[in-house]
C-alpha positions as CSV (number, residue, x, y, z in Angstrom):
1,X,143.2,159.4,297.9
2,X,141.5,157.9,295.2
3,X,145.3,156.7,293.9
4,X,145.7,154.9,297.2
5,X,142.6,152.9,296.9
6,X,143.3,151.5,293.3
7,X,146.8,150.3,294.7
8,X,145.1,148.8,297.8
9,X,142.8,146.6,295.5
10,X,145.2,145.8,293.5
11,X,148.1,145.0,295.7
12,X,145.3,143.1,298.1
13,X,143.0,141.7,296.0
14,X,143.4,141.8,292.2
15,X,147.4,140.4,292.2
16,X,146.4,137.7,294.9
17,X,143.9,135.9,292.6
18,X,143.9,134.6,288.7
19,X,140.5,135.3,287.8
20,X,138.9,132.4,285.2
21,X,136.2,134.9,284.0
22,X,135.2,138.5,284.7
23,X,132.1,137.0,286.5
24,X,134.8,135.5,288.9
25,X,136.7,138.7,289.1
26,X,133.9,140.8,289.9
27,X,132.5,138.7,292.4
28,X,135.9,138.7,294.3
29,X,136.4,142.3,294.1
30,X,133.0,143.2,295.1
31,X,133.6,141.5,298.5
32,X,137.0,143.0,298.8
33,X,135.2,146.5,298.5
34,X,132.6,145.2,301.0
35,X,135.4,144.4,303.4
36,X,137.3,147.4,302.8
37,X,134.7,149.6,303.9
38,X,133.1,147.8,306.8
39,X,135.9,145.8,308.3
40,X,139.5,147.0,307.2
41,X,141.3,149.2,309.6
42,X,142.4,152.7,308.2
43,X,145.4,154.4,309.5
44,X,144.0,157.6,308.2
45,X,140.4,157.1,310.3
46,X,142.3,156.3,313.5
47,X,142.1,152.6,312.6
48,X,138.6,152.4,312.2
49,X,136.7,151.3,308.9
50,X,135.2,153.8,307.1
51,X,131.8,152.4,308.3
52,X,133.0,152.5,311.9
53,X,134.4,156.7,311.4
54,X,131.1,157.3,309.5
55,X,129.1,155.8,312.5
56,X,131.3,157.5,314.8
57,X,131.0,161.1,313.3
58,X,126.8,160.8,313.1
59,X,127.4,160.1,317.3
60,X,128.9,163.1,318.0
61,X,127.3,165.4,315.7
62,X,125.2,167.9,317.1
63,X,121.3,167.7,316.4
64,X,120.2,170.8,314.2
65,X,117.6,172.7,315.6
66,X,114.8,174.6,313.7
């Protein structure tokens, strides 16, 4: 899973851009991680983003009683 990530940065982010200083860099790939996990659609999650499945699962879950 992890492997799948590092090749969706790269491929969508990283490759796309020369970077003129890791300041630059960082500040790009920051907001591609932001985007990846509140706006990207994920085959895996049923096209959702991961913030979207999280929110999702917590609506469905069952309250635990004491």
């Amino acid at each position: 899973m992890i492997e799948r990530f590092f090749r969706s940065q790269k491929e969508e982010c990283v490759r796309q851009q020369n970077f003129a200083d890791f300041q630059e860099a960082e500040t790009a790939i920051s907001g591609w991680i932001r985007w990846y996990n509140e706006r990207r659609a994920h085959q895996a999650l049923g096209y959702l983003s991961p913030q979207q499945y999280g929110a999702s699962r917590l609506a469905v879950r069952p309250a635990l009683s004491l």
